[in-house]
C-alpha positions in Angstrom: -12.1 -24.1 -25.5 -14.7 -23.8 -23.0 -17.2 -21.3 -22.3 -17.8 -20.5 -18.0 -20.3 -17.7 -17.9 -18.8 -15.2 -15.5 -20.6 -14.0 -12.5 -20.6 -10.0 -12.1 -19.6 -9.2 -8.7 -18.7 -5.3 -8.8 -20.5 -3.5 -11.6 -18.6 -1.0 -12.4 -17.4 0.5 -15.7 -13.4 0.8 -15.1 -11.6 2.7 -17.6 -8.6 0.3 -17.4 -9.2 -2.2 -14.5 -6.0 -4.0 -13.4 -4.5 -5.4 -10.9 -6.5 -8.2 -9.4 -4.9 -9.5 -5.6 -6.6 -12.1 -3.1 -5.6 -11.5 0.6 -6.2 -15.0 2.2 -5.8 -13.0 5.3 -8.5 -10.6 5.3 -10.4 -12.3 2.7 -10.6 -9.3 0.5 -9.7 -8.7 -3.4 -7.8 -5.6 -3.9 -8.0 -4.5 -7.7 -7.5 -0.8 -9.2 -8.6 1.2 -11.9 -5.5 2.6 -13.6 -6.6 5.6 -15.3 -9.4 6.4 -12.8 -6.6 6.6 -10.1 -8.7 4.6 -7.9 -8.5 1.4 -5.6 -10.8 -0.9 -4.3 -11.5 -3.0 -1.5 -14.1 -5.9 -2.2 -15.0 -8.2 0.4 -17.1 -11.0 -0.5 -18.6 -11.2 2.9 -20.9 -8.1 2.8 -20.6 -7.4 -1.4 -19.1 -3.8 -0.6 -15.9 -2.3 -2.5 -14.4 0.3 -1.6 -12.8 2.8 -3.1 -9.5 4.7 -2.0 -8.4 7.7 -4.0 -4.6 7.1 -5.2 -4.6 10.6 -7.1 -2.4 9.8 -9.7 -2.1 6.9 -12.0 -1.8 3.4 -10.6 -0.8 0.4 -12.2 -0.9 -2.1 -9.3 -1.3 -3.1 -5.7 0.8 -5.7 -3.1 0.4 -6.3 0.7 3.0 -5.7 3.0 3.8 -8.2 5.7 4.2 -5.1 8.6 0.6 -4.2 7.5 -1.2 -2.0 4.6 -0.4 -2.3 0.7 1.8 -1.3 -1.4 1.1 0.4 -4.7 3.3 1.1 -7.9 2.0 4.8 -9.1 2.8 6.8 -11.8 5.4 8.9 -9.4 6.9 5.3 -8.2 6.4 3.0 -5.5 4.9 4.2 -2.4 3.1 2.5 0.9 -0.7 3.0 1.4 -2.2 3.0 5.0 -6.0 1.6 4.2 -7.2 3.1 7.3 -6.0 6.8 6.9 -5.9 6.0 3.2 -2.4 8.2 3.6 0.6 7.3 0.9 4.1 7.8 1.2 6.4 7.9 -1.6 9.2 5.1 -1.1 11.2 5.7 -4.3 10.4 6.9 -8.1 13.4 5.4 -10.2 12.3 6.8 -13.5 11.3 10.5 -12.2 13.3 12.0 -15.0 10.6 10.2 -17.5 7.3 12.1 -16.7 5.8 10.2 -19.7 6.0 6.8 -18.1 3.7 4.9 -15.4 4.1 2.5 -13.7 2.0 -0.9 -14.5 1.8 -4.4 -13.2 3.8 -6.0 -10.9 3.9 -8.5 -7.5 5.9 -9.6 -4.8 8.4 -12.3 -5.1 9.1 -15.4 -2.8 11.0 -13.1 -0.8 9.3 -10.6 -0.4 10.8 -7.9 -3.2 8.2 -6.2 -5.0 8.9 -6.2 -8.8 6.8 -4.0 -11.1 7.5 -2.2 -14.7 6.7 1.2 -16.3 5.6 2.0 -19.9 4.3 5.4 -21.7 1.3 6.1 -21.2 0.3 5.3 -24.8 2.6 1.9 -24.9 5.2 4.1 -26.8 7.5 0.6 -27.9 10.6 0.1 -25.4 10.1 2.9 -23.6 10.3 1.0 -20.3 11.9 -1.2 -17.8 11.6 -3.9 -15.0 12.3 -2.6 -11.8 12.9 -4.8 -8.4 12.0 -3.1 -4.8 13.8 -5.0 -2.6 13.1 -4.8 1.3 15.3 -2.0 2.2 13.4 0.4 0.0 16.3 0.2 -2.9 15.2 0.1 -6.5 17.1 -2.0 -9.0 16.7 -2.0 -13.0 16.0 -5.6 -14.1 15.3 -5.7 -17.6 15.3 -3.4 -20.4 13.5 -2.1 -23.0 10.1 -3.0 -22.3 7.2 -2.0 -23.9 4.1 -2.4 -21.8 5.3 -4.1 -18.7 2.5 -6.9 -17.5 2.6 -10.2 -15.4 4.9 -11.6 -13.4 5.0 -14.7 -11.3 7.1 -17.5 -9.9 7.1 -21.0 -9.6 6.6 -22.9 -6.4 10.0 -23.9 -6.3 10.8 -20.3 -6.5 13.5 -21.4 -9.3 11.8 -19.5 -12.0 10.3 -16.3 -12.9 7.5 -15.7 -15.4 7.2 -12.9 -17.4 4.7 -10.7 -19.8 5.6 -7.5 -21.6 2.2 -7.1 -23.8 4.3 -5.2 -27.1 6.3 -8.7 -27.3 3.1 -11.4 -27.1 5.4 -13.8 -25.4 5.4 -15.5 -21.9 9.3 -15.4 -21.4 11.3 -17.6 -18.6 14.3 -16.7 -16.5 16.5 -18.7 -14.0 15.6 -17.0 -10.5 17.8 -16.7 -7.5 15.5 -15.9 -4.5 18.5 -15.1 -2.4 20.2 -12.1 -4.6 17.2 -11.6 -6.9 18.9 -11.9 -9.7 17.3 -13.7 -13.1 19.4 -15.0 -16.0 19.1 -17.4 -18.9 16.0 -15.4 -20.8 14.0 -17.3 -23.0 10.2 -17.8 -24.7 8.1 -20.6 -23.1 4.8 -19.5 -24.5 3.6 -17.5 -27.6 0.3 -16.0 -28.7 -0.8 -17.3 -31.3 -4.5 -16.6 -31.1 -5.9 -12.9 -31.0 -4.9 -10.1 -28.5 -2.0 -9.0 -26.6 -1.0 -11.0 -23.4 -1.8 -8.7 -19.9 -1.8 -10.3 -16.7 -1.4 -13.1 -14.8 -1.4 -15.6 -12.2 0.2 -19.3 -11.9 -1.8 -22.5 -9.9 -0.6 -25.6 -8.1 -0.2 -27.0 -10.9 2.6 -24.8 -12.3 0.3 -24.1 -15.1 0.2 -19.9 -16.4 -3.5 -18.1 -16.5 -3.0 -15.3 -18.9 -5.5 -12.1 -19.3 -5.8 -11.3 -23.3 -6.4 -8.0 -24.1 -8.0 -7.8 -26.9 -9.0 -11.5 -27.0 -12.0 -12.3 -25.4 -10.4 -14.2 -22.9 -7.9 -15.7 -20.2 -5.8 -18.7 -21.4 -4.2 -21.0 -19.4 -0.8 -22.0 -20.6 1.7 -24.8 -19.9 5.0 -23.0 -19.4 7.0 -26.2 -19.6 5.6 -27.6 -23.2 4.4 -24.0 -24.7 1.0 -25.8 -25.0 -2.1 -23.9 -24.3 -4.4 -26.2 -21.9 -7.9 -24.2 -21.8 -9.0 -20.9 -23.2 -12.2 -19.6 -20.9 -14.2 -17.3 -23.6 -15.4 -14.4 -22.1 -18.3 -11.5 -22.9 -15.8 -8.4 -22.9 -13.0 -8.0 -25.4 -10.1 -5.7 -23.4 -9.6 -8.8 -20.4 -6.5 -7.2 -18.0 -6.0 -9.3 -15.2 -6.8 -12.1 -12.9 -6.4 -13.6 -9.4 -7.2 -16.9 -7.5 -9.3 -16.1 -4.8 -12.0 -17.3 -2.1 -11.2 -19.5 0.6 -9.6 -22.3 -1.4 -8.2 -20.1 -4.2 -10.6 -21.7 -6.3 -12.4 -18.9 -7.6 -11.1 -16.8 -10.7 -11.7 -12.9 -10.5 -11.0 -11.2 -13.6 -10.9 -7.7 -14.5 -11.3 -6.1 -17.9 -10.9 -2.1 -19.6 -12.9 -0.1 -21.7 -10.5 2.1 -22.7 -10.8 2.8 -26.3 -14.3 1.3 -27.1 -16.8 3.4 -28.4 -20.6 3.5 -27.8 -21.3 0.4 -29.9 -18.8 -1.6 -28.8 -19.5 -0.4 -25.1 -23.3 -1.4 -25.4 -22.4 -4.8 -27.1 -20.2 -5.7 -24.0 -22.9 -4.5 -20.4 -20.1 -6.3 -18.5 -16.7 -5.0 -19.9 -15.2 -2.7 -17.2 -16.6 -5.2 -14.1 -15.4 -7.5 -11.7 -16.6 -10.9 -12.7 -15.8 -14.6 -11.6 -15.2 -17.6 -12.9 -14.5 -21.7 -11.7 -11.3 -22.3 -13.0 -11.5 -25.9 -12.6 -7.8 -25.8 -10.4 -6.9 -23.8 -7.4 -4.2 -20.9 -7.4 -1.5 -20.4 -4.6 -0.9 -17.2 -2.6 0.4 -14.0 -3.5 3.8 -13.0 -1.8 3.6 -9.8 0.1 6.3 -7.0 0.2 8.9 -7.7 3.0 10.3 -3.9 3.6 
């Protein structure tokens, strides 16, 4: 175990702050606030973040090669122009479901943007994996999830990583970055420590980082021996996300909620809510953008 003390960056008391992304390009971290209905824009260089407006739930944010990002909403996936702060509605495959959101979700090595709903109380196996590939179609990948998380793939794009938060598991499937398809499921990593397994990011090592709601921390996992390598001890209880980031990627930003804490727990914990940082100790790799 070992204890970095975070550095705040954005203080900021998010209700449920999520989805943590680096853009090497504009050297910006986009990250959200799901239940705020809000995105921001922080850029290291002059300390600012923006916020955009999403009016309606958002669980998580992607760039798009042609330019501006791409959210998954409550209503379904949808592009975002940053400077007119306009979205358009791509597709919404669970419509029919008013009860469910979308969460978490990124790009894959080809540029398909996969992302999962849930209820909006993490009602168990109410939801599913979906896959948007380039031509704006939406396929069903997995189901029933609970409380759809992180996802990410191995740098020989030959494997997908997976976290649905009701199941405590990191689970492994065979990825085909030509069809998209994923087969032989199994468990590479369980929780065996406190808290539920959120989100997630991989380095060049191949090694997971997992968020742990609910744990006090973000774990980083070996996916090929189960074995967890470090657990980085943090000062807010409801961790979410987290991203490689700065120039190098060598720079952990980590998001947190306060959903659910009262006024004890919320004066016990001045930095739950925030954007903090951390030194990882190993760089990350870059996040795939959206293709379509």
């Amino acid at each position: 175990m070992s204890t970095t003390t975070p550095e705040l960056i954005v203080e900021k008391r998010t209700i449920v702050g999520e989805g943590s992304l680096w853009d090497p390009e504009e050297s910006v971290l986009y990250w959200i606030d799901i239940l705020s209905h809000e995105l921001y824009i922080y850029d290291p260089a002059t300390g600012s973040n923006r916020t955009i407006p999403t009016a309606q739930a958002v669980g998580t944010v992607v760039k798009r090669a042609a330019g501006g990002l791409v959210l998954a909403l409550h209503n379904g996936f949808a592009f975002l122009d940053p400077t007119s702060e306009k979205i358009t509605p791509i597709a919404d495959p669970e419509r029919h479901i008013p009860a469910n959101r979308f969460n978490d979700g990124k790009c894959d090595p080809a540029g398909r943007f996969w992302a999962g709903t849930m209820e909006f109380n993490g009602q168990a196996d109410a939801g599913a994996l979906y896959c948007l590939d380039e031509q704006g179609t939406v396929t069903e990948k997995l189901r029933p999830v609970a409380i759809s998380n992180g996802i990410v793939w191995t740098a020989d794009e030959q494997t997908m990583y997976y976290i649905c938060t009701a199941a405590n598991t990191v689970r492994a499937f065979d990825y085909d970055k030509a069809t998209g398809n994923i087969s032989n499921e199994r468990v590479v990593v369980v929780n065996e420590g406190e808290g539920g397994f959120d989100g997630m990011s991989i380095d060049v090592d191949g090694n997971l980082w997992v968020a742990v709601f609910g744990g006090w921390a973000v774990r980083q996992y070996d996916p090929r021996t189960g074995q967890l390598i470090k657990e980085i001890k943090l000062p807010f209880e409801r961790v979410t996300s987290c991203a490689f980031g700065g120039a190098h990627l060598d720079e952990l930003y980590i998001t947190s909620a306060v959903v659910g804490l009262d006024e004890q727990a919320l004066a016990a914990q001045p930095l739950a809510g925030c954007l903090v940082k951390v030194d990882p100790g190993v760089a990350g790799v870059p996040a795939f953008s959206y293709a379509g």
